[in-house]
C-alpha positions in Angstrom: -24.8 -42.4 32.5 -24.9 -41.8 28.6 -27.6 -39.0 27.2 -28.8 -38.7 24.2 -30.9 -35.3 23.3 -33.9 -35.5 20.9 -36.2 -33.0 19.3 -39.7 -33.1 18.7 -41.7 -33.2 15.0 -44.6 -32.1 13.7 -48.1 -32.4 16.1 -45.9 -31.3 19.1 -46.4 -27.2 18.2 -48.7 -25.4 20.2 -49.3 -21.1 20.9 -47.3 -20.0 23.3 -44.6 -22.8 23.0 -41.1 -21.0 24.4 -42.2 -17.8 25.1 -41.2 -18.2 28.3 -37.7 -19.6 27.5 -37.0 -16.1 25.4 -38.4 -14.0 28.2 -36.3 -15.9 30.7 -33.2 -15.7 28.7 -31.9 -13.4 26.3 -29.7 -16.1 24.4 -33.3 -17.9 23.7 -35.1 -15.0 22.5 -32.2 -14.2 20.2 -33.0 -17.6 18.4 -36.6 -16.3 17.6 -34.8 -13.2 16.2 -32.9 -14.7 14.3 -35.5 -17.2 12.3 -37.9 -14.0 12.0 -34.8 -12.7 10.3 -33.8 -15.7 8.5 -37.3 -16.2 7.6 -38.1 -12.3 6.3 -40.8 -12.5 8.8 -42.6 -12.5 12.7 -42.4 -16.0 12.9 -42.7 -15.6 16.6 -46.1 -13.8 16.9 -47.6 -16.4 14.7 -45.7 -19.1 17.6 -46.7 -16.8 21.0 -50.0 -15.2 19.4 -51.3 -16.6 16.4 -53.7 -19.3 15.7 -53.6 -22.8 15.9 -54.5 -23.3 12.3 -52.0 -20.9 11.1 -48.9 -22.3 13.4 -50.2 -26.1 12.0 -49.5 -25.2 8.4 -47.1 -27.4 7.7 -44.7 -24.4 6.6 -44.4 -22.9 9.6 -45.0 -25.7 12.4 -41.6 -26.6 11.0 -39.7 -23.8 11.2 -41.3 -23.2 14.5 -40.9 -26.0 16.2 -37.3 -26.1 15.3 -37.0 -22.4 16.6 -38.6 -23.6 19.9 -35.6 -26.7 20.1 -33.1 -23.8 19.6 -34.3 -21.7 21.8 -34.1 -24.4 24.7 -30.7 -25.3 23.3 -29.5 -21.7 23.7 -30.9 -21.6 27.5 -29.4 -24.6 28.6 -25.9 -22.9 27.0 -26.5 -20.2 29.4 -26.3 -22.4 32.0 -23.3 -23.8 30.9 -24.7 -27.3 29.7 -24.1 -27.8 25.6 -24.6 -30.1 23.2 -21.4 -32.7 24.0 -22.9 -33.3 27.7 -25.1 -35.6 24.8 -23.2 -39.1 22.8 -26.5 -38.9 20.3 -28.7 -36.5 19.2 -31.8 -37.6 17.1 -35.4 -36.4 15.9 -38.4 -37.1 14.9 -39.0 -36.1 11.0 -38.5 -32.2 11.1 -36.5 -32.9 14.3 -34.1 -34.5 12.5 -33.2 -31.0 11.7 -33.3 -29.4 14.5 -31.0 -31.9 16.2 -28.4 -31.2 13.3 -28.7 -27.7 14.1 -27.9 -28.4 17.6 -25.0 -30.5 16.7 -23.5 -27.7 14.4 -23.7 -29.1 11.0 -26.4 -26.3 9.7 -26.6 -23.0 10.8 -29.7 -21.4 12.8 -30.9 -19.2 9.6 -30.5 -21.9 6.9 -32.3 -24.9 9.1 -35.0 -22.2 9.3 -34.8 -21.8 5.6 -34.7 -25.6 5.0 -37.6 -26.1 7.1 -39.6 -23.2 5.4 -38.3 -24.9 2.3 -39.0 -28.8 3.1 -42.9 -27.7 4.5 -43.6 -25.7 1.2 -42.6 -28.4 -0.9 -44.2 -31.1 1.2 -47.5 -29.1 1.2 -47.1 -28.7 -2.4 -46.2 -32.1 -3.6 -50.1 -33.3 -3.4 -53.1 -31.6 -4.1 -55.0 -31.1 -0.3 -57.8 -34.2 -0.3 -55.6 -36.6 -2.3 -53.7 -37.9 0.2 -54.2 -39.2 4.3 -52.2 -40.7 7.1 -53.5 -42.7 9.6 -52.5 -43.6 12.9 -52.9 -48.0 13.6 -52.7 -48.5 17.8 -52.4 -52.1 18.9 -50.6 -53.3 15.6 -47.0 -54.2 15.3 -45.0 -52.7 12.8 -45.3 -56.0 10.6 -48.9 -56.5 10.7 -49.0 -52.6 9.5 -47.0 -53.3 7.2 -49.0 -56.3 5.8 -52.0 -54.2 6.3 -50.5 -51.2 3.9 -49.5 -53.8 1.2 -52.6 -54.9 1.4 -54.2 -51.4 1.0 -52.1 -50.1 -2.3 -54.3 -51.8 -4.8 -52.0 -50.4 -7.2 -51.9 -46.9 -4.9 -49.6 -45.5 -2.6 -49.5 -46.6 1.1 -46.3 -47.6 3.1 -45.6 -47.1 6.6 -44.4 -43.7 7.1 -43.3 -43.6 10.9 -42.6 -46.8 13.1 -42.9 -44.9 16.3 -43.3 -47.5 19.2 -44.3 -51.3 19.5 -48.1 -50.6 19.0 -47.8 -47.3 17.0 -47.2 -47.2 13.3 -48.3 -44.5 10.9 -49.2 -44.9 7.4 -49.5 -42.5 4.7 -50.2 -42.7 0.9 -53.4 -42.3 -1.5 -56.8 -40.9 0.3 -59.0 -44.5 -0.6 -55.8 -46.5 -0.1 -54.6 -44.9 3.6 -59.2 -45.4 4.4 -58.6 -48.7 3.1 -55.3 -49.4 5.6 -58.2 -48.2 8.7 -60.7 -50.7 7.8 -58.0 -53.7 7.1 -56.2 -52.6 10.8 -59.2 -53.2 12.8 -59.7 -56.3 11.0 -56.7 -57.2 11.8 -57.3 -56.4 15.5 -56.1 -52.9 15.9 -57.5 -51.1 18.7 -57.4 -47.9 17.2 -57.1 -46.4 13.3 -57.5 -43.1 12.7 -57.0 -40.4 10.3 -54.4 -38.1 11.4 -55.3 -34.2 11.4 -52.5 -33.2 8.5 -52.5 -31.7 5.5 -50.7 -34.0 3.2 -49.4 -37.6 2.8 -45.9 -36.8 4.3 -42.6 -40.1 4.3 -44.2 -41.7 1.5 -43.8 -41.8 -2.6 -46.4 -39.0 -3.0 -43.8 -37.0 -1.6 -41.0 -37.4 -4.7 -41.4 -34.1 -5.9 -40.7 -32.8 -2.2 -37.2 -34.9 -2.3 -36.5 -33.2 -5.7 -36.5 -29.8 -4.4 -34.4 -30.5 -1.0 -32.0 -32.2 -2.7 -31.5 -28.9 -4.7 -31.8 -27.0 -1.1 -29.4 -28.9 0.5 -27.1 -29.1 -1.9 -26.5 -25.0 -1.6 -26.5 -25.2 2.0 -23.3 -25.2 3.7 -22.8 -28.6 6.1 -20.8 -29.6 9.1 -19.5 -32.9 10.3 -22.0 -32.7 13.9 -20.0 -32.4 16.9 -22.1 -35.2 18.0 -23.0 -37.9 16.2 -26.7 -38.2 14.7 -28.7 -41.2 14.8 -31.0 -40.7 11.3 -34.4 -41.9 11.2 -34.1 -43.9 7.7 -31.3 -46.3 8.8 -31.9 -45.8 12.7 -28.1 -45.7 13.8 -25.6 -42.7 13.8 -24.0 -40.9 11.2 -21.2 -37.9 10.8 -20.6 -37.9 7.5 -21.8 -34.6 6.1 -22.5 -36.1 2.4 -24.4 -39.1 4.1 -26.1 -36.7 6.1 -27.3 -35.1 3.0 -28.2 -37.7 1.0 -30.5 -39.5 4.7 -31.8 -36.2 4.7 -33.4 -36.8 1.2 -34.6 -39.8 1.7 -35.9 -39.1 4.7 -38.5 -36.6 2.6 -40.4 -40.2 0.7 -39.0 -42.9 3.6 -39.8 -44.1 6.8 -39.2 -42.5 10.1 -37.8 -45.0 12.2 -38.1 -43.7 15.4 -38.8 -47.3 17.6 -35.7 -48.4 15.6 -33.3 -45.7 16.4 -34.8 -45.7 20.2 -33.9 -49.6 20.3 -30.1 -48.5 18.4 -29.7 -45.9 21.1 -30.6 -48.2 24.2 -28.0 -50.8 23.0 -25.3 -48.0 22.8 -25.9 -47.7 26.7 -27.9 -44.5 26.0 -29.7 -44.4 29.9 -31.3 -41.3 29.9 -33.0 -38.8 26.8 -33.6 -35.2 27.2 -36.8 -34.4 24.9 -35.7 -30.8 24.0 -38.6 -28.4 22.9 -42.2 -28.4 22.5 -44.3 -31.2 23.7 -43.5 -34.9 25.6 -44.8 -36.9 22.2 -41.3 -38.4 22.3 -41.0 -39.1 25.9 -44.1 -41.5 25.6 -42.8 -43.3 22.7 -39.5 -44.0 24.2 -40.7 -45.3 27.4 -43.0 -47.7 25.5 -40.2 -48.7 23.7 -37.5 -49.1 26.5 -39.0 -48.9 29.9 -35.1 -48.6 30.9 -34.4 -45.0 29.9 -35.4 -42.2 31.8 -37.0 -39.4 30.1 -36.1 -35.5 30.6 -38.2 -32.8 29.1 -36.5 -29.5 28.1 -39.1 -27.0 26.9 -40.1 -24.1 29.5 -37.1 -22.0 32.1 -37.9 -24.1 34.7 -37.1 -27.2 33.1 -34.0 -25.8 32.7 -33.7 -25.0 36.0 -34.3 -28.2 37.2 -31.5 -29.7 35.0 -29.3 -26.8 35.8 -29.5 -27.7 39.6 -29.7 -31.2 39.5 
């Protein structure tokens, strides 16, 4: 049996997530200290007792949802299972990050930073209202892209995240992403809707964003990952620190190729995938992309429990 681990992105955060993982172990509750510490502030009441709107913010659902991945990480240490029992790790936009954090090529205090980092500059790279994503059900990821070249008009609109066979995303200029909506169900989506975020994120719109992580990252310092890390913009693994860098700044204005590096994983003999943190987004994807891979979701104590005793 080969496993891979992956790590949730952005939409999966919700109050509450892991407060039960750091009241159930002390190693997972010293995460949270840590990113309130990295972070010069209580990260962790805005996670276990804020509000929603707050904890969405793209500057924080980052960091926290990375903090919640740790924190599950550092439980299932203290039950002796650690990132090798894994060949791959791999996330989903932000949880690219978190799974290099796992894999020990950043530290816990400066992912936080990075994230804090990557959701400021993301936020701040378009003016709120000028920019959309939208979610296209029942395409494939060719007929969304057809339908997003279609939609430019001389604006931005690409496809931002190929996330299973009938799930694309794309995300660009306000009239051009509307535009994408009304060309989808033409084209026989059954489903196009605006996604609930607050900017245009894994497109052009987002240089300025890739300007100031390539800056971050290049003070940050970076490990080879004691396992290897499958990267969303080319969809296969990488160990090569600098390469690492350089995906990760692509990754800020290019496609999240999730269906891709599910499909890259399944053909390494990947068999099973622990989603580890918040949510079970990623579970559904990958079993609509390979109905062969069993699915494992790490995000409360007694999910690590279960794998513990199994």
């Amino acid at each position: 049996m080969t496993i891979a681990f992956v790590y949730p992105g952005q939409g999966a955060q919700t109050i509450g997530m892991g407060r039960d993982l750091a009241d159930a172990y002390p190693a997972a509750k010293a995460v949270f200290d840590e990113v309130d510490e990295a972070l010069g502030e209580k990260l962790s009441t805005l996670i276990w007792e804020g509000e929603a709107d707050a904890l969405t913010l793209t500057q924080n659902a980052q960091p926290a949802l990375m903090a919640t991945s740790m924190a599950a990480m550092a439980a299932l240490k203290a039950e002796g299972i650690t990132v090798d029992k894994a060949a791959y790790v791999a996330g989903h936009s932000l949880g690219e990050y978190a799974a290099l954090c796992a894999a020990g090529t950043f530290s816990l205090s400066d992912t936080a930073r990075l994230l804090r980092i990557r959701g400021r500059a993301m936020q701040a790279a378009v003016p709120v209202g000028q920019g959309a994503m939208a979610a296209l059900l029942g395409l494939s990821f060719e007929q969304a892209e057809a339908v997003a070249a279609e939609a430019a008009q001389g604006e931005v609109c690409q496809v931002a995240n190929q996330n299973d066979p009938a799930q694309n995303v794309v995300s660009g200029s306000k009239a051009a992403v509307e535009r994408a909506i009304d060309l989808a169900k033409a084209a026989g989506a059954k489903r196009a809707l605006l996604l609930p975020v607050s900017a245009p994120f894994h497109c052009a719109l987002m240089a300025s964003a890739a300007e100031e992580m390539a800056g971050a990252l290049a003070d940050v310092t970076m490990n080879a990952p004691a396992v290897p890390v499958v990267a969303n913009v080319v969809a296969e693994a990488v160990t090569d620190p600098d390469q690492i860098r350089k995906l990760l700044i692509e990754q800020v204005t290019g496609q999240v190729r999730w269906m891709s590096s599910v499909e890259w994983m399944g053909a390494q003999g990947v068999t099973e995938v622990w989603e580890i943190g918040a949510g079970k987004a990623l579970s559904g994807m990958i079993r609509r992309i390979n109905k062969e891979i069993t699915c494992v979701n790490i995000g409360t104590a007694a999910d690590v429990a279960a794998v513990k005793t199994a």
